[in-house]
N, C-alpha and C positions, 0 to 999 in steps of 0.2 A: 686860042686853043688852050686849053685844061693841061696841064704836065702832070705826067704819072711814071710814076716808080715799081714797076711790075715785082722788083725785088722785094721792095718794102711791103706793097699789099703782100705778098706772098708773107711772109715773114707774120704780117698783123695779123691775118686770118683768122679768124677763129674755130677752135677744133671741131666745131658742130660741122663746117663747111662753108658757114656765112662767111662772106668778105668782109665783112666789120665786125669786130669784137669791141662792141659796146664800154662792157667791161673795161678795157685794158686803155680805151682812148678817156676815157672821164676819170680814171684812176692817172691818168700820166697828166693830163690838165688838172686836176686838183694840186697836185703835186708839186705842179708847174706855178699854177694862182696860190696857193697858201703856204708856201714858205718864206720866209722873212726873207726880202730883199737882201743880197750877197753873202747870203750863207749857206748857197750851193757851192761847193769846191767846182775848180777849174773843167776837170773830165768829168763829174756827174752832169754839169751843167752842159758839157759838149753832146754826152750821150742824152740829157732831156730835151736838146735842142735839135738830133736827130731823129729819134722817136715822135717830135710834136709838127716837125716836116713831115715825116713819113702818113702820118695821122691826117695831116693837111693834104698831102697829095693824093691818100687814098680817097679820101670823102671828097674832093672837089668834084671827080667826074663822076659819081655817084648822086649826090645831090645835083647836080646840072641837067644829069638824065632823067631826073626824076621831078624838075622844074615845069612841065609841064601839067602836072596830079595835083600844083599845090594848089590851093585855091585864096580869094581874100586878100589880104595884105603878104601872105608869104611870099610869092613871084618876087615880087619889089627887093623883100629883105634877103628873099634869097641871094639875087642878082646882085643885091648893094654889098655881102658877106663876100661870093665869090669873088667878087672884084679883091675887096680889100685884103682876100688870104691869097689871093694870087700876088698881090702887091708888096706883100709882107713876106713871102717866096722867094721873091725876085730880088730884095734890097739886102748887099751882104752887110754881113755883121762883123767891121774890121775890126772893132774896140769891146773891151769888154762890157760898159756900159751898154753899149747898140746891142749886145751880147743877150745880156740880160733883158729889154725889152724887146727883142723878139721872141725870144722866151717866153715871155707875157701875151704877145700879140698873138703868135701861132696857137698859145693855151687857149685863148679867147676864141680864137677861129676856128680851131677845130671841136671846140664846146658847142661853138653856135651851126658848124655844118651836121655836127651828128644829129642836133637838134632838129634842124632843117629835115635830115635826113627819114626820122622818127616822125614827121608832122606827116612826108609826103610818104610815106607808109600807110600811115594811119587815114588820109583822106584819099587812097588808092581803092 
């Protein structure tokens, strides 16, 4: 089963009415991927590591439902992404080191589910 955060999609939303704002999830993943290892402060990095869960749990069951449209090689990576951002969910982050790459991991996942998400739009 997929975990979802009713409050966060809500929250992510975008003002048009879509449930992904595009926008706001590649701007927090860059964010996330291009700043120099430990020189996020303690609570920016707490609030970029809520933001890129929220990001993650909205686009899991979104891409999942839409896993059927993909066509080609996507299915596969779709399923192999899901797994591993569900995986990277699930593992807490006691240390600030573990801190910091899930950080990284959830950026990554949820770059590649929005991607995911944009393919099986596009071959709909």
């Amino acid at each position: 089963m997929i975990p979802t955060e009713p409050r966060l999609a809500t929250e992510l939303a975008a003002d048009d009415g879509d449930l992904i704002d595009a926008e706001t999830i590649r701007q927090t993943s860059e964010t996330a991927l291009w700043a120099p290892v430990g020189s996020t402060p303690g609570q920016e990095q707490d609030a970029l590591l809520k933001r890129l869960e929220g990001h993650t749990h909205l686009l899991l069951p979104e891409v999942a439902d839409r896993l059927p449209r993909l066509q080609g090689q996507w299915p596969d990576v779709a399923k192999h992404v899901i797994t591993r951002a569900q995986r990277a969910l699930g593992a807490p982050a006691p240390s600030l080191q573990d801190k910091t790459a899930r950080v990284m991991d959830l950026a990554v996942y949820s770059r590649a589910l929005l991607h995911l998400y944009r393919v099986a739009e596009e071959q709909s």
